[in-house]
C-alpha positions as YAML, in Angstrom:
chain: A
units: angstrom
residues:
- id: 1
  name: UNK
  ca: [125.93, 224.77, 12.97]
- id: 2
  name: UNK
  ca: [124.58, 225.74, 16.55]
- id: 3
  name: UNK
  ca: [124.96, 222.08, 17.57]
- id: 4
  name: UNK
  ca: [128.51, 221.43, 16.53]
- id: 5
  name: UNK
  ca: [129.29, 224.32, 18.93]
- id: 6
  name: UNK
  ca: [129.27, 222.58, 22.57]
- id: 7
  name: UNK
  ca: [129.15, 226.19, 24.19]
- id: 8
  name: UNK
  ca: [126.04, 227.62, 22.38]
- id: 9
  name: UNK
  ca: [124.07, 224.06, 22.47]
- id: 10
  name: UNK
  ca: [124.75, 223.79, 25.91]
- id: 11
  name: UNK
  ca: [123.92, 227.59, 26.86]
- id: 12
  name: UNK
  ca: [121.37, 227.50, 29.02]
- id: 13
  name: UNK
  ca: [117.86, 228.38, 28.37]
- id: 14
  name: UNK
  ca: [116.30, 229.46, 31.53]
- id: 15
  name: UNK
  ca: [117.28, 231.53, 34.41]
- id: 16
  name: UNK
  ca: [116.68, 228.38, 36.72]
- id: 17
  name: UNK
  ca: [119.52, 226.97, 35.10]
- id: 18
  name: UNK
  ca: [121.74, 229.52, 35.87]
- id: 19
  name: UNK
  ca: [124.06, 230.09, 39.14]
- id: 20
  name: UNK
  ca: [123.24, 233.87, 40.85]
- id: 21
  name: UNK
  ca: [122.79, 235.48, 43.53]
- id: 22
  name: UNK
  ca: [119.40, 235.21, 44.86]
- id: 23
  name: UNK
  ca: [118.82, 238.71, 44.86]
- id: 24
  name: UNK
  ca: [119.44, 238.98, 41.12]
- id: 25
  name: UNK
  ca: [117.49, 235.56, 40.73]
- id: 26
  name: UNK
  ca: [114.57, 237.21, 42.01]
- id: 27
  name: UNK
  ca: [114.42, 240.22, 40.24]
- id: 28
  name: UNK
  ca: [115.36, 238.68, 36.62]
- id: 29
  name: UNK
  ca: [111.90, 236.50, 37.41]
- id: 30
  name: UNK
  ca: [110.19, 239.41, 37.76]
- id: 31
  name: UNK
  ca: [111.30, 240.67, 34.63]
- id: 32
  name: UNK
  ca: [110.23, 237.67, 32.93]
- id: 33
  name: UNK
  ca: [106.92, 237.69, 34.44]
- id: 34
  name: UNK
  ca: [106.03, 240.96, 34.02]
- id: 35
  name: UNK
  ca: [107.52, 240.61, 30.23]
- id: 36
  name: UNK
  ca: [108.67, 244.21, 30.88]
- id: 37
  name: UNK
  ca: [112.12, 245.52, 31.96]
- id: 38
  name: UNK
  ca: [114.04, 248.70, 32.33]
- id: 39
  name: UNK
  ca: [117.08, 249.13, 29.97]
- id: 40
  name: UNK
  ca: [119.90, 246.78, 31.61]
- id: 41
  name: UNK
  ca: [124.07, 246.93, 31.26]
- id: 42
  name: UNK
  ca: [125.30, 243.83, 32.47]
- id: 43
  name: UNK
  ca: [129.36, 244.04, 33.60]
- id: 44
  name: UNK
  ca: [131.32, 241.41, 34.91]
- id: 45
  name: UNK
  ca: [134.21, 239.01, 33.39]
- id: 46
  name: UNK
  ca: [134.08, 237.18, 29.86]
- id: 47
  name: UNK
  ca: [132.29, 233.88, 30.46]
- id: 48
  name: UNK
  ca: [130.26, 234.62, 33.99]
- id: 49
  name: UNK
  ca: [126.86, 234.62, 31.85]
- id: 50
  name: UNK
  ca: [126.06, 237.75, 30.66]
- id: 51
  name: UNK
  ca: [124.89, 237.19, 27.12]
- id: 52
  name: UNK
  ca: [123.15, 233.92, 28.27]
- id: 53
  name: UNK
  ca: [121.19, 235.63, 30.63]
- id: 54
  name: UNK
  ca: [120.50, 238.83, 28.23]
- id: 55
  name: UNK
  ca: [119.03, 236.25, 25.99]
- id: 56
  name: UNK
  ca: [117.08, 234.48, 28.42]
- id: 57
  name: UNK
  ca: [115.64, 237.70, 29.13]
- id: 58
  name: UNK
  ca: [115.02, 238.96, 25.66]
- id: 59
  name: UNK
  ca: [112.87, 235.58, 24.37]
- id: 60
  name: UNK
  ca: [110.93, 235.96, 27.39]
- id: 61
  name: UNK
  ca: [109.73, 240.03, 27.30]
- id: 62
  name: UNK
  ca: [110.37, 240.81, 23.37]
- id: 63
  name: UNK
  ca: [108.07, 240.58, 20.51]
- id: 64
  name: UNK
  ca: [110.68, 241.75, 17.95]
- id: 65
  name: UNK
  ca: [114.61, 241.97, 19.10]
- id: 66
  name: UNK
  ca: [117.85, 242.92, 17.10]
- id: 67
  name: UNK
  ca: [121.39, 242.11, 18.52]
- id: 68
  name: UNK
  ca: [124.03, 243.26, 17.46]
- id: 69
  name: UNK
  ca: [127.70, 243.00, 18.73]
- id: 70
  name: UNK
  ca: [129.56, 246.16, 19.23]
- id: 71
  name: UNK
  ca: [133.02, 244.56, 18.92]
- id: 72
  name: UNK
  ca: [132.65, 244.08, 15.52]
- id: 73
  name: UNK
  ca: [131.44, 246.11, 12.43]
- id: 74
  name: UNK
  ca: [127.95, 246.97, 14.12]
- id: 75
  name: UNK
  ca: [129.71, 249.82, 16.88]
- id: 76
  name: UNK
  ca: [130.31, 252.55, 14.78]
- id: 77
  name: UNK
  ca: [127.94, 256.02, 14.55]
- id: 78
  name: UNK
  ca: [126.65, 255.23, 11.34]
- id: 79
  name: UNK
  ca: [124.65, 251.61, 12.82]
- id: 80
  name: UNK
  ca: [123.77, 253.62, 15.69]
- id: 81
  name: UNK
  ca: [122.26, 256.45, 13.33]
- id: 82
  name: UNK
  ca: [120.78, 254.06, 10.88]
- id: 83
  name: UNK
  ca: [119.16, 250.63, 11.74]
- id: 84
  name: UNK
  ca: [119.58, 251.02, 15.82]
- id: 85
  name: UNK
  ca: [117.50, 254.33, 15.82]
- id: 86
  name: UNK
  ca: [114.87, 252.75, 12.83]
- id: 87
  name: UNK
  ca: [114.37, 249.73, 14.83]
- id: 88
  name: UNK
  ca: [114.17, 252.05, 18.37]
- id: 89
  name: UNK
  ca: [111.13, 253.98, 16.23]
- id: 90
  name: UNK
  ca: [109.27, 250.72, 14.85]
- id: 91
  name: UNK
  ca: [105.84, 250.73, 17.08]
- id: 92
  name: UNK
  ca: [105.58, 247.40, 19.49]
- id: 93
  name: UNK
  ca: [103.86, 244.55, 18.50]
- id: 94
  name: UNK
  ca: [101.15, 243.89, 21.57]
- id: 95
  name: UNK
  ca: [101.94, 244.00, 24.70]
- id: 96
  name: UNK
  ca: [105.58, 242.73, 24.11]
- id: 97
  name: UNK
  ca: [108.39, 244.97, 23.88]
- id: 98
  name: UNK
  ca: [110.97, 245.96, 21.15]
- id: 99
  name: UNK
  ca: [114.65, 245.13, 22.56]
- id: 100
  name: UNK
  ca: [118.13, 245.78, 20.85]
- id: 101
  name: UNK
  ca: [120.63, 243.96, 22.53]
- id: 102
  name: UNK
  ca: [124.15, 245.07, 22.38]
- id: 103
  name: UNK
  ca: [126.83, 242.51, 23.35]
- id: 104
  name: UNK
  ca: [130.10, 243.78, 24.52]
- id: 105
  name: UNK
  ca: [129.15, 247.45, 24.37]
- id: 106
  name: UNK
  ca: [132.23, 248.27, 25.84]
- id: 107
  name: UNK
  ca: [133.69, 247.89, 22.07]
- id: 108
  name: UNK
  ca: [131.93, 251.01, 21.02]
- id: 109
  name: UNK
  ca: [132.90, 254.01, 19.90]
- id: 110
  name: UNK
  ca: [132.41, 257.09, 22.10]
- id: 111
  name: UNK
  ca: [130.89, 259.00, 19.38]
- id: 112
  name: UNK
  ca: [128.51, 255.71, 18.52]
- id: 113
  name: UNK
  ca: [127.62, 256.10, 22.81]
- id: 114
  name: UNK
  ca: [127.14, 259.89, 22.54]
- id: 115
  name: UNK
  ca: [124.25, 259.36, 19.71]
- id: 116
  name: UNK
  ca: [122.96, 256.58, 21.35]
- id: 117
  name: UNK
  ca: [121.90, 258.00, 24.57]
- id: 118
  name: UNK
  ca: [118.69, 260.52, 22.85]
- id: 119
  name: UNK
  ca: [117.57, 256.89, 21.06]
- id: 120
  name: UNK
  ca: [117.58, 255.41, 24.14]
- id: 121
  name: UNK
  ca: [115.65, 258.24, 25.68]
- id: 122
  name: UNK
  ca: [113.55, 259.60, 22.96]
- id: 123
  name: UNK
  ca: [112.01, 256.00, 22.68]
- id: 124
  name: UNK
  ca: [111.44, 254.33, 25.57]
- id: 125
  name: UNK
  ca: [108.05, 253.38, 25.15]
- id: 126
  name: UNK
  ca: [108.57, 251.45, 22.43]
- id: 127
  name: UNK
  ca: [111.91, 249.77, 22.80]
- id: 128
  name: UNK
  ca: [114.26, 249.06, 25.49]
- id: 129
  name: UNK
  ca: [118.29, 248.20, 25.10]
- id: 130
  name: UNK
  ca: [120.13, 245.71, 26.79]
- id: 131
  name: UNK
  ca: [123.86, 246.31, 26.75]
- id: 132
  name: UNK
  ca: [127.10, 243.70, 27.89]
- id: 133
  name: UNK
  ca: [130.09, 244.64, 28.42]
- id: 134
  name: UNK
  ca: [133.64, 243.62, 30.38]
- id: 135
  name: UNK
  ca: [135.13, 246.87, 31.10]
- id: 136
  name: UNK
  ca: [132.71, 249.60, 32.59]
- id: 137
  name: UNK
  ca: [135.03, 251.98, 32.22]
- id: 138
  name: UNK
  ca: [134.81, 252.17, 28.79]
- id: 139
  name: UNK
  ca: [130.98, 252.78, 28.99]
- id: 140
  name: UNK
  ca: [130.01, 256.98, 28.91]
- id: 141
  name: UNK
  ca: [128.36, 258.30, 32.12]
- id: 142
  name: UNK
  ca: [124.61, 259.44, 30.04]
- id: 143
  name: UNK
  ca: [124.47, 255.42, 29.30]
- id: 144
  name: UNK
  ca: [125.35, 254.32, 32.65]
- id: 145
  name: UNK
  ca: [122.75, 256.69, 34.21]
- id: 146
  name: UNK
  ca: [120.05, 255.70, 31.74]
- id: 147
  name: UNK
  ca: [120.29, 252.06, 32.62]
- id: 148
  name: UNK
  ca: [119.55, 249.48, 35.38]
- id: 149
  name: UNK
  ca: [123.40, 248.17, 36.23]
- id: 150
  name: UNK
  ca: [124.43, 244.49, 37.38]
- id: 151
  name: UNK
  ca: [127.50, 242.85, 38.21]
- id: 152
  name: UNK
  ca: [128.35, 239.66, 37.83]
- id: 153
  name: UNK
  ca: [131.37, 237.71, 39.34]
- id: 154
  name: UNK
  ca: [132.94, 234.56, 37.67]
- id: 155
  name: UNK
  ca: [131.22, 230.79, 38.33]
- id: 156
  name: UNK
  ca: [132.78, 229.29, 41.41]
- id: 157
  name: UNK
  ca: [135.11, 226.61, 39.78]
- id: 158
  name: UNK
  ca: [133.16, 223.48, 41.75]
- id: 159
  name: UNK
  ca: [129.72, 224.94, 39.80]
- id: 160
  name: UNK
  ca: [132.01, 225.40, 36.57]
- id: 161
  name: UNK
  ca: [133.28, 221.51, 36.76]
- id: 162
  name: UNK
  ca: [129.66, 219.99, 37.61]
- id: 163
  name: UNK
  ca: [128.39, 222.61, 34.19]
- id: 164
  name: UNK
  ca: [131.16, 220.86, 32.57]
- id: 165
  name: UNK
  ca: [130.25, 217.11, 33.31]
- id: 166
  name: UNK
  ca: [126.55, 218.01, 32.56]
- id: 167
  name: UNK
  ca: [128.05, 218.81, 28.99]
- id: 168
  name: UNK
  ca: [129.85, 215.57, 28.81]
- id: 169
  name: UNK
  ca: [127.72, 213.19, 29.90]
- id: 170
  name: UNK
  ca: [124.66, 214.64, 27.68]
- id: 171
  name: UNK
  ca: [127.74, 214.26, 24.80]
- id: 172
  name: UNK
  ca: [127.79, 210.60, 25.86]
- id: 173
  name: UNK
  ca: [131.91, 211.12, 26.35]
- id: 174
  name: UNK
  ca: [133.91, 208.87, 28.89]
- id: 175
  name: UNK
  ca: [135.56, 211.55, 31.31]
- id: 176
  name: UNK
  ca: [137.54, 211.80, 34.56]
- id: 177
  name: UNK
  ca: [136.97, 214.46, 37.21]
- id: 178
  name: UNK
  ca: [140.44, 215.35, 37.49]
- id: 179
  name: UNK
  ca: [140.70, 215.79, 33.35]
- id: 180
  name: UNK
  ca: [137.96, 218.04, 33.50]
- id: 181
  name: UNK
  ca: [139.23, 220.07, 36.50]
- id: 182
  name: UNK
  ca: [142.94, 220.25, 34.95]
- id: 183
  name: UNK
  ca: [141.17, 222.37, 31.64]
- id: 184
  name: UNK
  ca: [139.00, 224.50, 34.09]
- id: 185
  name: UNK
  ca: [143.03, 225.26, 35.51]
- id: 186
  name: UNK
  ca: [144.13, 226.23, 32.70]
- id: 187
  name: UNK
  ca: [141.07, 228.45, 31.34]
- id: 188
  name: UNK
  ca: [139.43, 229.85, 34.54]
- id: 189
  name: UNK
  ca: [137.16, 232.03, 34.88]
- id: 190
  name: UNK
  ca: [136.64, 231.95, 30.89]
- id: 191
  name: UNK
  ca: [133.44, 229.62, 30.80]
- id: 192
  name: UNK
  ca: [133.45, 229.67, 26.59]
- id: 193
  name: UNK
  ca: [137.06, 228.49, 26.81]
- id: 194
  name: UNK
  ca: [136.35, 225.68, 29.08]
- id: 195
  name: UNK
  ca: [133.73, 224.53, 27.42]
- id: 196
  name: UNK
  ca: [135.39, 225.44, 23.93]
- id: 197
  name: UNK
  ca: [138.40, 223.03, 24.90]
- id: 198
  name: UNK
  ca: [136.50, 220.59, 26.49]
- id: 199
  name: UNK
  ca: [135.03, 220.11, 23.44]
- id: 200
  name: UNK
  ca: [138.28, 220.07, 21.67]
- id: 201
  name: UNK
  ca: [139.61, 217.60, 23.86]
- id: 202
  name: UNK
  ca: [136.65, 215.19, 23.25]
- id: 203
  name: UNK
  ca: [138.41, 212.45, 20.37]
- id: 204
  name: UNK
  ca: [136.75, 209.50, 19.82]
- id: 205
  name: UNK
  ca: [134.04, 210.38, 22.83]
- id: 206
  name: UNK
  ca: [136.66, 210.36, 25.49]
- id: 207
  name: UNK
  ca: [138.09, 213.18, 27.28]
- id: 208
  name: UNK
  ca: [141.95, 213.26, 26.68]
- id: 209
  name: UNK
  ca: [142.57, 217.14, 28.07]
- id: 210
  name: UNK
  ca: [146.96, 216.46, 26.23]
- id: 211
  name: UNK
  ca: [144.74, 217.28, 23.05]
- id: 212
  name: UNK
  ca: [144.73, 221.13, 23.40]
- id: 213
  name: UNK
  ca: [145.93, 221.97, 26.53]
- id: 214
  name: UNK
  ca: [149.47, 221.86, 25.02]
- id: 215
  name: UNK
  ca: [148.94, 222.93, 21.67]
- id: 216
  name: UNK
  ca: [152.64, 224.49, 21.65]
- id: 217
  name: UNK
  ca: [155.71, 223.11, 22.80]
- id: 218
  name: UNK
  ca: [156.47, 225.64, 25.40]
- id: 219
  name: UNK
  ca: [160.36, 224.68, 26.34]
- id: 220
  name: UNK
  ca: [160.39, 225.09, 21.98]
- id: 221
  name: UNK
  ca: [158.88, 228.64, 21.96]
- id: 222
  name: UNK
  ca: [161.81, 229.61, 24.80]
- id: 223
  name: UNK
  ca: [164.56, 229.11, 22.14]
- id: 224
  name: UNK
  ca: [163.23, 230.91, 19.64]
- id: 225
  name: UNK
  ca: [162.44, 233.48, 21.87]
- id: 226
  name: UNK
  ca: [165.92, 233.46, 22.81]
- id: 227
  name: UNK
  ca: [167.02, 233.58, 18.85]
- id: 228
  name: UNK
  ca: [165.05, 236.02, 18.03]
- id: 229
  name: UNK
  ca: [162.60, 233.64, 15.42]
- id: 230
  name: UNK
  ca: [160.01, 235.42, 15.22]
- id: 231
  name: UNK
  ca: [158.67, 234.05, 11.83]
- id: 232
  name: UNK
  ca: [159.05, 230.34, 13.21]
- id: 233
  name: UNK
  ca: [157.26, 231.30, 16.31]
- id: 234
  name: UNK
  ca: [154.48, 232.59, 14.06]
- id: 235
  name: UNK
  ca: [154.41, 229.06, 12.13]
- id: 236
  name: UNK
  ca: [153.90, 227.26, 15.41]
- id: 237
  name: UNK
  ca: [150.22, 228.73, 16.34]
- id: 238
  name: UNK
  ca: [149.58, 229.55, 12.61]
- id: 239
  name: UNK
  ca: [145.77, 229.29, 12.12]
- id: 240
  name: UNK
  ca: [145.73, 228.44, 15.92]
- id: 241
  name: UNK
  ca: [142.66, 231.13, 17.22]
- id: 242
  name: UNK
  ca: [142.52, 230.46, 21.31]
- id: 243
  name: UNK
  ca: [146.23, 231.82, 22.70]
- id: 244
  name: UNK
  ca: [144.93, 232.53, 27.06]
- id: 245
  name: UNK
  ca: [146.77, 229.53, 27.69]
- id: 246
  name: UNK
  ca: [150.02, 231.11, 25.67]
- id: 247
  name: UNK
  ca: [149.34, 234.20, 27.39]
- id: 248
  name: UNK
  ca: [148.96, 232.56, 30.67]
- id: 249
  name: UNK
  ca: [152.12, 230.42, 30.23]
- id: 250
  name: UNK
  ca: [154.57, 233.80, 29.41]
- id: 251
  name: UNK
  ca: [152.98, 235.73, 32.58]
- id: 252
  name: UNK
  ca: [153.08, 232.33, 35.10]
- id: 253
  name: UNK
  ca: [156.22, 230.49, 33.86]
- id: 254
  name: UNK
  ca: [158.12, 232.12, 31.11]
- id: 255
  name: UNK
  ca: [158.62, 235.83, 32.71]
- id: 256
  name: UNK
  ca: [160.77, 234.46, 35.82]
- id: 257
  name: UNK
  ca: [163.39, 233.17, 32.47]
- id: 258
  name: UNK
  ca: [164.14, 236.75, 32.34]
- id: 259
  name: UNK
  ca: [166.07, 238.86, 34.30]
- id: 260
  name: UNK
  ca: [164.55, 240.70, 37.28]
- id: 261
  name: UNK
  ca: [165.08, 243.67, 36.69]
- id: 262
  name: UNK
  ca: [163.16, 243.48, 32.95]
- id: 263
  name: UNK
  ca: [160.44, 241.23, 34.60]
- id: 264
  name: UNK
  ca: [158.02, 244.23, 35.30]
- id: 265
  name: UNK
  ca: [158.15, 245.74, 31.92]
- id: 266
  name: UNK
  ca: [157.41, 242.15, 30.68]
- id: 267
  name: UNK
  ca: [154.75, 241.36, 32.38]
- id: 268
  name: UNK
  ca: [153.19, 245.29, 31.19]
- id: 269
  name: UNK
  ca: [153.73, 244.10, 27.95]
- id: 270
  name: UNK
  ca: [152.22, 240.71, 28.25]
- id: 271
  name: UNK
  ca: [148.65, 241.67, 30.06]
- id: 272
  name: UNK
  ca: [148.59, 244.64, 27.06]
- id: 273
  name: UNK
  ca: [148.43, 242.36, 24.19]
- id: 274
  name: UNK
  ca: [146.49, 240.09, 26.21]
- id: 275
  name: UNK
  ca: [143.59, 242.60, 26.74]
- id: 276
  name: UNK
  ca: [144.03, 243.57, 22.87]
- id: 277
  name: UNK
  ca: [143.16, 239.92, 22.53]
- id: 278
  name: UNK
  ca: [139.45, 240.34, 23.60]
- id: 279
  name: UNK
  ca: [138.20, 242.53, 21.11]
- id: 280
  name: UNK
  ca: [140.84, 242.55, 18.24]
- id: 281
  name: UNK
  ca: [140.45, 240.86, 14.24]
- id: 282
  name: UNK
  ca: [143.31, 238.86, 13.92]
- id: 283
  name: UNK
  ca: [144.71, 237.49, 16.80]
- id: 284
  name: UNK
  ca: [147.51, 235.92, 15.57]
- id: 285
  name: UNK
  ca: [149.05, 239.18, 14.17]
- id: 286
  name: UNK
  ca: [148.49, 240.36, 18.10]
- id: 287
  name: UNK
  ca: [150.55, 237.40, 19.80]
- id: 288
  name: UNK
  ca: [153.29, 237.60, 16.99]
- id: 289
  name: UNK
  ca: [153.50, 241.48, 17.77]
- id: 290
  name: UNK
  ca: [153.47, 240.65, 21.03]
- id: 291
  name: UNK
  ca: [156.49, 238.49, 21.18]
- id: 292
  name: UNK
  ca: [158.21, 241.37, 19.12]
- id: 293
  name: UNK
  ca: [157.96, 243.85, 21.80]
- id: 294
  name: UNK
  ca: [159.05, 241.12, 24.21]
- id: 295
  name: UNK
  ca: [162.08, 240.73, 21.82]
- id: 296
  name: UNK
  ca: [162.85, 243.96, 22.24]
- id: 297
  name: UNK
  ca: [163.25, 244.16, 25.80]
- id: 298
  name: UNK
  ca: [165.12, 241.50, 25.99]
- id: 299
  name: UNK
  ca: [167.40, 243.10, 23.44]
- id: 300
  name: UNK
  ca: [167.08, 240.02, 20.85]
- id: 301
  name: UNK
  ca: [168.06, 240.84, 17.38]
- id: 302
  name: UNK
  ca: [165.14, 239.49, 15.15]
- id: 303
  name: UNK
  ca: [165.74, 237.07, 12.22]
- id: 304
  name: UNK
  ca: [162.02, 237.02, 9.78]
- id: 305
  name: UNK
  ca: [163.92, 234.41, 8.53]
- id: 306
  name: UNK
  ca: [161.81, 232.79, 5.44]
- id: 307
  name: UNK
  ca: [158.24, 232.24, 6.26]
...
C-alpha cells in the first residue's frame, strides 16, 4: 500500500537527504551516531519534515519504538495511562533505546499532557519520547521544559520543485517545469499536498496539473453561494478529501465578491474552518459548515433543497 502512496515511498530515508540548517544537520548526526537522544518536540508548519525526520531518527537510535498519532483516537488520558506508560516501563533491549513517538502532539488533550509529563520523567532511562506538533501553543509548559525544542521553517519552493522532479522522474512520468511549479502555487508550503497532487495529476505517466488543480468549478460554487444551495454545494466535493485549494480560492479570490464592509468577518470565518481542517474527522461536514456560516453573513436564505 506504502508504494501506491507517492508521499510515503518517496519520504526520505536519511538525514542527508533532507534540506536543514546546518546547525540542526549537525546535531541530528550526532544523535544518530551516538544512537542516543534527549526527548525532542519538533514545531514548525505541516509538510516542512517533521515526521520524516522523527523517523529517521527513531530507526537509527531505537531498539523497540511505538508511534502513535495524537490527532486521532490514541490522545486521550486513558492511552496515555495504559499502553504509553507500559511501553515507557518495558526495560531496553541493549544498548538501544525505547522511543514513543507522538505525531502531532498538539492534538492532545490537556489532561492526556498533564499525565504524561511523570512518564516522561519517571522513565527516562529506559525510554525517550519524540513529540510533533504545528501549533506550540497548544503544547503544556512541564512538556515543553522536559524536552529538547526545534523549529523548522517550510522548504524553499526552488528545493520543493527539484524534490518534486526527483519524484517524477524516478515515476518515469513526462513533466514540465512550469506544471510542476503551478501545483507547488497552489499547495505551498504543504509538502504532502504537493506531492499528494502531483501524484494525482500523473494520468497515463504524464503530468497534466488541469487534473486536480480545479477539481470544482469555482465561477459554479459563486452562484450557489449566492442562492443559498448549500446541499448542491455539498454534492460538488462529495467524497472529495483535500479542500486547501477551496479554502485558498474563498480567502484569495472569492472574499473581494463580497462587500467590504463584511470582508473581515469573512475572512475570520474562512481561516477558522480552515484550521479545523487539520485535525478534524470528516472534512467535508467542516467545508459544508463552513459555507453555512458564510451564508449567514452574507444574509443568504438557505435552500437543503433535496440531496
Amino acid at each position: 500500500m506504502k508504494d501506491l502512496i507517492w508521499y510515503e515511498k518517496h519520504r526520505p530515508k536519511k538525514l542527508s537527504d533532507l534540506v536543514l540548517p546546518k546547525t540542526q544537520m549537525r546535531v541530528f548526526k550526532q544523535y544518530a551516531r551516538n544512537k542516543e537522544i534527549p526527548h525532542l518536540l519538533f514545531c514548525g508548519p505541516p509538510g516542512s519534515g517533521k515526521t520524516t525526520i522523527s523517523k529517521i531518527l527513531v530507526n537509527c537510535v531505537a531498539a523497540r519504538n511505538m508511534s502513535l498519532n495524537a490527532s486521532s483516537n490514541d490522545r486521550g488520558i486513558d492511552t496515555v495511562k495504559g499502553k504509553v506508560k507500559s511501553f515507557a516501563m518495558s526495560q531496553r533491549q541493549g544498548s538501544k533505546l525505547n522511543v514513543i513517538f507522538f505525531d502531532e502532539a498538539d492534538g492532545m488533550t490537556p489532561q492526556a499532557q498533564e499525565a504524561l509529563k511523570n512518564t516522561i520523567e519517571s522513565y527516562y532511562k529506559n525510554c525517550r519520547f519524540i513529540f510533533t506538533c504545528n501549533e506550540i501553543g497548544k503544547i503544556i509548559a512541564p512538556i515543553i521544559s522536559r524536552c529538547i525544542v526545534y523549529s523548522f521553517d517550510t522548504i524553499p519552493k526552488e528545493k520543493l520543485s527539484l524534490y518534486a522532479q526527483k519524484i517524477l522522474k524516478e515515476e518515469k512520468v513526462a513533466y514540465k517545469t512550469k506544471h510542476v511549479d503551478t501545483i507547488i502555487d497552489k499547495f505551498y508550503p504543504d509538502v504532502r499536498s504537493v506531492i499528494n497532487n502531483i501524484q494525482s495529476c500523473s494520468v497515463k505517466k504524464v503530468l497534466n496539473p488541469k487534473e486536480i488543480l480545479f477539481p470544482f468549478r469555482f465561477e459554479r460554487i459563486s452562484s450557489l453561494i449566492q442562492k443559498g444551495k448549500i446541499t448542491e454545494l455539498r454534492n460538488l466535493w462529495k467524497n472529495f478529501v483535500d479542500f486547501s485549494v477551496l479554502y485558498k480560492w474563498l480567502f484569495d479570490v472569492w472574499i473581494y465578491e463580497a462587500k467590504e464592509d463584511i470582508r473581515g468577518s469573512l475572512a475570520i470565518i474562512i481561516a477558522e474552518y480552515l484550521y479545523r481542517d487539520k485535525s478534524i474527522s470528516n472534512k467535508e461536514i467542516n467545508i459544508t459548515a463552513c459555507f453555512l456560516e458564510i451564508m449567514d453573513v452574507l444574509d443568504k436564505e438557505i435552500d437543503f433543497g433535496k440531496k
